[in-house]
SEPA-969499 format. One record per residue (C-alpha): residue in three letters; x, y, z. Coordinates in steps of 0.25 Angstrom, whole numbers, plus 5000, padded with zeros to 4 digits. Layout:
% SEPA-969499
ALAXYZ;...
END
This chain:
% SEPA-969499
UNK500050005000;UNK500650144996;UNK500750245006;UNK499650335000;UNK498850245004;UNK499250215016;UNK499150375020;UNK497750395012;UNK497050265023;UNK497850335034;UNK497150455028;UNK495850415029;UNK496150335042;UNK495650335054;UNK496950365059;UNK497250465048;UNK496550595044;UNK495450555053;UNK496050545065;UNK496650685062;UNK495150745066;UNK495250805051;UNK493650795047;UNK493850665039;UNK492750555040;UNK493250415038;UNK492650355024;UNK493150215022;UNK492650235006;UNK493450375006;UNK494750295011;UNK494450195003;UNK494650294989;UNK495850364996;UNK496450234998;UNK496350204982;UNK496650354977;UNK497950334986;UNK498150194977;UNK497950264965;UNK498950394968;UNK500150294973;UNK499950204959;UNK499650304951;UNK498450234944;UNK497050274942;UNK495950264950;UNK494350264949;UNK493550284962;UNK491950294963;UNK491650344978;UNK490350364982;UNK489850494987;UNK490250515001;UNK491550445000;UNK492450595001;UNK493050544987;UNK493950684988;UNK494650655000;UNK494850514996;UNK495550544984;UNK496250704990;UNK496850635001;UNK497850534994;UNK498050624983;UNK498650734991;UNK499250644999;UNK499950604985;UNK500150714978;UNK500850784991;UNK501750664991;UNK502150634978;UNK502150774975;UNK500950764964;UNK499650844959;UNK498250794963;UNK497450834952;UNK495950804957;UNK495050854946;UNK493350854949;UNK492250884939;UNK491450994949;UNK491851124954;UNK491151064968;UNK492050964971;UNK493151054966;UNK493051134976;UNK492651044986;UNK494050994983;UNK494751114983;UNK494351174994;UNK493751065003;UNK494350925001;UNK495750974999;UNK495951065010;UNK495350945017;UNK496250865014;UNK497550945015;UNK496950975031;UNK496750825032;UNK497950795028;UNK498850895033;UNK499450905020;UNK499951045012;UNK499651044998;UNK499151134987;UNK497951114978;UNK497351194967;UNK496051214961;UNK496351224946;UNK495451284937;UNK495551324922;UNK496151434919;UNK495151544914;UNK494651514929;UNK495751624934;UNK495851754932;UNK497251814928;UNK497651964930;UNK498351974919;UNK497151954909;UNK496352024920;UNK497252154920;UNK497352154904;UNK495852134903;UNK495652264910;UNK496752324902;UNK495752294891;UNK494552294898;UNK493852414885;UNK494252324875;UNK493752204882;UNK492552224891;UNK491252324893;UNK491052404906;UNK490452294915;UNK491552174910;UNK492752294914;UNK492152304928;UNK492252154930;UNK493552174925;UNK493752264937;UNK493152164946;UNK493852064944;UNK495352144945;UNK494852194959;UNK494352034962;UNK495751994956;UNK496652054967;UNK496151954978;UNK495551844969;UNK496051724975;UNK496351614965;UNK495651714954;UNK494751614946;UNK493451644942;UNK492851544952;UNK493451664963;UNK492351764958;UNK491751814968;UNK490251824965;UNK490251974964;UNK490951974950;UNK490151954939;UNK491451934929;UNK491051884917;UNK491451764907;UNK492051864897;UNK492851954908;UNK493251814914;UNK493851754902;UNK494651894899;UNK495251894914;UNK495451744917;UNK496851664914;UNK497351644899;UNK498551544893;UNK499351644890;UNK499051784897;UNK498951714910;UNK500451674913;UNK501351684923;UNK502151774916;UNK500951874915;UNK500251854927;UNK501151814937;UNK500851714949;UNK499751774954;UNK498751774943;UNK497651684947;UNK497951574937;UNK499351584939;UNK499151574954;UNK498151454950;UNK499151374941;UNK500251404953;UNK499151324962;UNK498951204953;UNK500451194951;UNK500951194964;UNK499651104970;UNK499650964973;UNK498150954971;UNK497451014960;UNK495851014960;UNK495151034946;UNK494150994936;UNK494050894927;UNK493750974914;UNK495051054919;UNK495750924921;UNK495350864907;UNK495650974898;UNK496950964906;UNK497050824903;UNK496650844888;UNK497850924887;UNK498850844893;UNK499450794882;UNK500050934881;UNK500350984895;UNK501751044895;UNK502450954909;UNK502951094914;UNK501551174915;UNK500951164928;UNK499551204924;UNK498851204912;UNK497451264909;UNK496351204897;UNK496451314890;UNK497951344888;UNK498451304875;UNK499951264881;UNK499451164891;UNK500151204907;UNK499451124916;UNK500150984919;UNK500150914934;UNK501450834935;UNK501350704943;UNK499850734947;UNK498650654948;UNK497250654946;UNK496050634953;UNK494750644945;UNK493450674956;UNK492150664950;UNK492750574939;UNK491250524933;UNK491350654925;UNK492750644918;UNK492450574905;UNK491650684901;UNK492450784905;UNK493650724899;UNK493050704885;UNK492650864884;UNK493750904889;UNK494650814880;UNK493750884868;UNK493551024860;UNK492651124864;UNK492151254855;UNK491351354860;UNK490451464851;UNK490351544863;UNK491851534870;UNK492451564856;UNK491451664853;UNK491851744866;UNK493451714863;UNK493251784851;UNK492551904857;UNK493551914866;UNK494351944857;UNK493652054849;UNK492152074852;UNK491652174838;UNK490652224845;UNK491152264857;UNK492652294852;UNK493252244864;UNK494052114867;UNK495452044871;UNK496052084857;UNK495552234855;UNK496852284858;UNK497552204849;UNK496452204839;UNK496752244825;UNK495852244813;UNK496352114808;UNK496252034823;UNK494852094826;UNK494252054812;UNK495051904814;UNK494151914827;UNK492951944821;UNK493151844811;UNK493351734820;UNK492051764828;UNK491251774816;UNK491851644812;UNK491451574825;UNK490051634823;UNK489851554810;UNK490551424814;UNK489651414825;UNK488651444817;UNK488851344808;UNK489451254818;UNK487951254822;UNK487251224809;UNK488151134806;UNK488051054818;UNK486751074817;UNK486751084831;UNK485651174836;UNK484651054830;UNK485450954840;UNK484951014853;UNK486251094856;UNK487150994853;UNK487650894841;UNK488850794837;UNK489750834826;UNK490150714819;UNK490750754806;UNK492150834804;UNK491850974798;UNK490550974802;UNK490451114801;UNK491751214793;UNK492651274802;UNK492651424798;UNK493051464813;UNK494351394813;UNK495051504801;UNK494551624809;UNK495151584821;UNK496551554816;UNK496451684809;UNK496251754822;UNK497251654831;UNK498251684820;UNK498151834820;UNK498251824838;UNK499451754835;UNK500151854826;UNK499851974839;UNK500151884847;UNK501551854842;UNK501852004840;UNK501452064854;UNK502452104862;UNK501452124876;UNK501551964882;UNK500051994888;UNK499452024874;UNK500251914868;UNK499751804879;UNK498351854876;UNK498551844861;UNK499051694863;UNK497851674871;UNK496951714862;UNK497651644850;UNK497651504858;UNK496151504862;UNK495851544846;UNK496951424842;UNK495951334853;UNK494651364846;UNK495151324831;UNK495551214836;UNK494251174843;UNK493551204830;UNK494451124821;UNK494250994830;UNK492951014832;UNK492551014816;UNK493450934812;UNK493050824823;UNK494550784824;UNK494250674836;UNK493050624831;UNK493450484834;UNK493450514848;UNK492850644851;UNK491450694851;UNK491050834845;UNK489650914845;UNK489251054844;UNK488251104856;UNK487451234860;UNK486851264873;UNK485351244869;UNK484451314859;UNK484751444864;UNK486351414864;UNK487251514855;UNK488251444855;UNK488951304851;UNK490051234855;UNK490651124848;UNK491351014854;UNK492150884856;UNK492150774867;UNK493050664868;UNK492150544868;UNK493050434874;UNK494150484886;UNK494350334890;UNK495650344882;UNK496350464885;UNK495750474902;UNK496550344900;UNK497650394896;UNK497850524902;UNK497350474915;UNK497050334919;UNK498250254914;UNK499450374915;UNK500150314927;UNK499650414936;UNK498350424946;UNK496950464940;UNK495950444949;UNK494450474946;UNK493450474958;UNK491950504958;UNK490650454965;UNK490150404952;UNK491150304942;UNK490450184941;UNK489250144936;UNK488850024943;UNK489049884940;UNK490149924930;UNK491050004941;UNK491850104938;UNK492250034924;UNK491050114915;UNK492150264920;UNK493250194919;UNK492950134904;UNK492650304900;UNK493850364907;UNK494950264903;UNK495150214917;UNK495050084915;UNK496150054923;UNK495950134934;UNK495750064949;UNK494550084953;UNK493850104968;UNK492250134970;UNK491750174985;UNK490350184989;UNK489650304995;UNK489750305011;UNK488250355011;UNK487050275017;UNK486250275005;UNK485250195011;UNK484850295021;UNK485350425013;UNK484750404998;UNK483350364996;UNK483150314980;UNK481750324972;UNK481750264958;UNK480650334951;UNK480250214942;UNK478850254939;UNK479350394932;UNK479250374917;UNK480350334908;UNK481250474903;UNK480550494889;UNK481850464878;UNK481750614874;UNK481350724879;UNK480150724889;UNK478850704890;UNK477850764898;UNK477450614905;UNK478950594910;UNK479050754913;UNK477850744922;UNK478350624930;UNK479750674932;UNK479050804937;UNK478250724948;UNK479350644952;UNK480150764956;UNK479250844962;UNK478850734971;UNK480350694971;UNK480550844977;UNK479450834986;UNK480050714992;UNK481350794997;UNK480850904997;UNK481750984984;UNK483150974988;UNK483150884975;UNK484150874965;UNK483450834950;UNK484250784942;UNK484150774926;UNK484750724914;UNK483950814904;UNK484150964905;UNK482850994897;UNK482050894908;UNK482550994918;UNK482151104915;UNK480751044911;UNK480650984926;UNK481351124931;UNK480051194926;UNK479051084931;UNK479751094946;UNK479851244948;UNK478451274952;UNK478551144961;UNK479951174968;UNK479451314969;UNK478151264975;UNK478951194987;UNK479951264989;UNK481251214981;UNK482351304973;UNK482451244961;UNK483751234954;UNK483851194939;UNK485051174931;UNK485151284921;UNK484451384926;UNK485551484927;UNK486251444941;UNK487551354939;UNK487651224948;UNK488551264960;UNK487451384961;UNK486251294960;UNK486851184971;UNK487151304980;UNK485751334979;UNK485251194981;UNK485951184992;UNK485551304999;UNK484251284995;UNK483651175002;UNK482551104996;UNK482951154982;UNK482651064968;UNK483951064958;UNK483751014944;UNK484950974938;UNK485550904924;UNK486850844922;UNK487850924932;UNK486850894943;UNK487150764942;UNK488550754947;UNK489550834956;UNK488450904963;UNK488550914980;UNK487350924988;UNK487450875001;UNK486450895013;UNK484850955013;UNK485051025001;UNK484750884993;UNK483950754996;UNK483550714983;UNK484150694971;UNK483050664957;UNK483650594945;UNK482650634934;UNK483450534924;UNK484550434923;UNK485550524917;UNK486050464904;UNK486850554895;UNK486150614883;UNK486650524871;UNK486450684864;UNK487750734872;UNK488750724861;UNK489850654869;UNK488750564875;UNK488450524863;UNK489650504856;UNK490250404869;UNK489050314866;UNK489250314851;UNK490850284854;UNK490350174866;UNK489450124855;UNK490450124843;UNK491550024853;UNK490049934854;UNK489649984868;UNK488550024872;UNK488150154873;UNK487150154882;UNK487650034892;UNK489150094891;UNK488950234892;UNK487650284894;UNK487150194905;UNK488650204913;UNK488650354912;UNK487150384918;UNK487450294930;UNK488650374934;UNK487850484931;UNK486650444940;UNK487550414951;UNK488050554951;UNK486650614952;UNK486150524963;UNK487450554970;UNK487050694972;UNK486150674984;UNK486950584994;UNK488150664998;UNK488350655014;UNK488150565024;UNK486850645029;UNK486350665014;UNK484950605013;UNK484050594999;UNK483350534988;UNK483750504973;UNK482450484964;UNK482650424950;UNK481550474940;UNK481950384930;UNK481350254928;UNK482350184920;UNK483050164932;UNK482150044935;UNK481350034921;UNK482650014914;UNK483649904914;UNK484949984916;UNK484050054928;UNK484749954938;UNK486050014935;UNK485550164940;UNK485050094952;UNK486150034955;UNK486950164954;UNK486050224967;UNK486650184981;UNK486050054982;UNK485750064997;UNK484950184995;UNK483350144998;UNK482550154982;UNK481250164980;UNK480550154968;UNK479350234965;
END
């Protein structure tokens, strides 16, 4: 046995942190995971551990890694899918931990670079504040250089309230490549004080869509750089002897497979462009420089984006597809954008190269790498260059949407998560409440990710499920109609609710796989949770989700109705909910491109589709959406299922196997 192993049981022993009157509870099933994620850090290997709610997973897996990285001098990267339990790491379970543990270490918090805001851009947007912003936009300007002085870590998360700054003032003030340096900013500026941080940390907190595109770039980080951000076109972020633990791991294939894809946004290029030169207003980044020439290469290339997005549309056909549509044939549409926007990166590149001012010149070479970005994004995408293994769509927001964005998804990470993390020789170690899906294990995430040969550890909850959870089946609700609605299966799901509601009394969560069904029900329930008495919180209505969570919790009795982010990574312990509603077993949408295109590929090999993919991905799915109610030792509550199929249909068994099986059902 290796000696972080021994340390980690001495840690979770009676005789260890315990004893020390430090505020730990003993959990044999916590000890149980610290004990294999000691294992895994001293072989180096890779890990796959399920732990039911309740198990403390983050102190399971905190505690050896800082013990090892403070003792083999190595980073602990822990990457997470939620902004709550990044911060509950951050500034909760870590500090814990060093206290615990008596131990003095650094962690960081790393976020992406337009997050910070950096003086230098902030003093010359102010500098050419007549040439870049109205009256109103200057005065933020001025709010922020006051806020600036005493800003703490200066990202946009640090705010206080009080400042409306807008997107548009933000992205002219916050961290670029090649202004923000060093060299022109010095050690102080936010983001530099930030990559200071990360470099000199022995644990660093992020998110998997930061990790990812990280990870996608790999290939091209230079060994000396000690950070490197997603958008810098000279990769500079690289961890020498780290490792990685991947928290809330059930979301990572998905993550992985846009983040290892293309992306082009009508309206982010549209406002790029702007930036530059707005005509009507006459003001922007460039206006200084601007001679006749530059300005009409501007205006050039934003009349060009105009009509290939225009014809990008017709020719997609999208708005007849409900907002989104595959593209399955190269040169689906002409690339009249592309010419434009060398024209006008070639001509950045010629001032660039003649200014003697190093500032103007880093903000030239800015300008010229995001322009060199974009034409790259549009030759991929209409050329569909990895069609054999990506997936590429075009998509608006809606009918009223104006604008579309096109992109591409990798449709199998298998191959390169297994590369790039499971068989390196190094410890990757992926940990969430939900990775397996019954009688299959944790093989079905395993299969998806590439970590086939990965060790694997599942832990139940601690929870008495028997006297904490209470399960009704609704199996005399009518089948879910195949498409769309109908006013027999509305009318039923609105009973069922509503006495559903009146059983515990609101403090309900309703949970739906359909966003138009919400809003239909949102309208039905209004009058009714006014009637009694019940906030009600729908998704969409303008709050973002840690706004309407803070609502529902202070709220008690309050009804929240809630689509696909509801499902997962959602915190609500006490009062504030007793009942979570599962309107539907939450199988993807086969009309989600990269849905769509995993079955075909599952299909292609002679799966299939719906036992190998859809089945396996709405169990881990359903598991996280009934894993919202229990979440202390004192939680009580109910989970009703309003979708019959769980008993009408033979792959029903599975869902109820997925429930706690000591939990008391009824079926009504």
């Amino acid at each position: 046995m290796g000696r972080l192993i021994d340390q980690t049981e001495q840690d979770f022993s009676a005789t260890g942190l315990l004893s020390g009157g430090r505020g730990f509870e003993y959990r044999p099933q916590q000890q149980l995971m610290a004990t294999a994620v000691a294992a895994a850090l001293e072989n180096r290997s890779a890990l796959l551990t399920e732990a039911g709610t309740g198990v403390g997973k983050s102190l399971a897996y905190l505690i050896p890694a800082i013990r090892h990285a403070l003792e083999h001098n190595r980073k602990a990267v822990i990457s997470t899918h939620t902004i709550n339990l990044q911060e509950q790491l951050f500034h909760k379970d870590i500090p814990t931990v060093a206290k615990a543990l008596g131990a003095d270490f650094r962690a960081a918090l790393l976020k992406g670079r337009a997050n910070y805001l950096c003086r230098t851009r902030l003093r010359r947007a102010l500098e050419q504040a007549t040439d870049l912003f109205n009256q109103a936009e200057t005065k933020q300007l001025h709010d922020l250089l006051a806020w600036s002085r005493d800003c703490g870590e200066g990202s946009l998360a640090d705010l206080p309230p009080e400042l409306d700054i807008s997107p548009k003032v933000w992205a002219q003030v916050c961290s670029e490549n090649h202004v923000c340096t060093p060299r022109n900013c010095g050690p102080e500026c936010p983001y530099q004080a930030a990559r200071r941080r990360v470099d000199e940390a022995q644990v660093v907190v992020l998110n998997h869509t930061l990790f990812f595109g990280l990870l996608s770039l790999a290939d091209e980080l230079r060994q000396e750089a000690p950070l490197l951000d997603e958008e810098e076109t000279v990769p500079s972020f690289i961890f020498p002897n780290d490792f990685v633990i991947l928290d809330e791991a059930h979301t990572i294939e998905t993550v992985a497979a846009h983040q290892f894809g293309t992306s082009l946004p009508e309206a982010e290029l549209k406002y790029d462009l702007l930036r530059l030169y707005n005509p009507h207003t006459r003001k922007g980044r460039l206006r200084q420089l601007a001679t006749p020439k530059l300005i009409q290469y501007i205006e050039d290339a934003q009349t060009a984006t105009d009509e290939f997005f225009r014809c990008a549309r017709m020719d997609s056909r999208v708005d007849e597809h409900h907002g989104t549509v595959r593209l399955r044939h190269p040169e689906w549409t002409e690339d009249i954008l592309s010419p434009s926007l060398m024209v006008l990166e070639n001509e950045v590149k010629e001032m660039a190269a003649v200014q003697e001012n190093d500032l103007t010149r880093a903000e030239l070479q800015d300008v010229q790498a995001r322009l060199c970005a974009y034409r790259a994004a549009v030759g991929e995408l209409i050329s569909l260059r990895n069609a054999e293994s990506a997936v590429y769509w075009a998509e608006t927001g809606g009918p009223e949407a104006q604008f579309t964005t096109l992109r591409s998804a990798l449709i199998n990470v298998a191959d390169v998560l297994r590369s790039k993390l499971f068989e390196t020789g190094n410890t990757c170690i992926c940990t969430s409440a939900t990775l397996s899906t019954g009688d299959r294990g944790m093989s079905y995430f395993a299969g998806r990710v590439g970590a086939e040969s990965a060790d694997t550890l599942q832990i139940g909850s601690p929870f008495n499920f028997a006297e904490q959870m209470r399960i009704i089946v609704a199996r005399s609700m009518p089948p879910p109609p195949p498409v769309g609605d109908n006013e027999q299966y509305s009318a039923a799901l609105f009973d069922w609710i509503t006495r559903s509601l009146q059983e515990s009394d609101g403090r309900a969560f309703v949970l739906f796989t359909s966003y138009n069904l919400m809003r239909r029900m949102a309208a039905l329930l209004r009058p009714f949770c006014a009637e009694n008495g019940w906030p009600l919180l729908v998704q969409g209505d303008g709050q973002d989700r840690s706004r309407m969570l803070s609502e529902f919790r202070n709220h008690i009795g309050s009804v929240l109705l809630g689509t696909d982010s509801f499902w997962t990574g959602v915190d609500v312990p006490g009062e504030a909910l007793t009942h979570v509603i599962v309107t539907k077993i939450p199988f993807e949408s086969p009309s989600n491109p990269l849905t769509e295109a995993r079955m075909e590929d599952i299909t292609a090999h002679g799966g299939n589709a719906f036992r190998d993919y859809s089945l396996p991905e709405a169990l881990l799915k359903f598991r996280q959406g009934v894993g919202r109610l229990i979440r202390s030792k004192s939680d009580r509550g109910i989970i009703t299922l309003l979708d019959s199929r769980i008993t009408a249909k033979y792959y029903g068994v599975r869902f109820m196997y997925a429930l706690p099986a000591e939990a008391p059902r009824e079926f009504l």
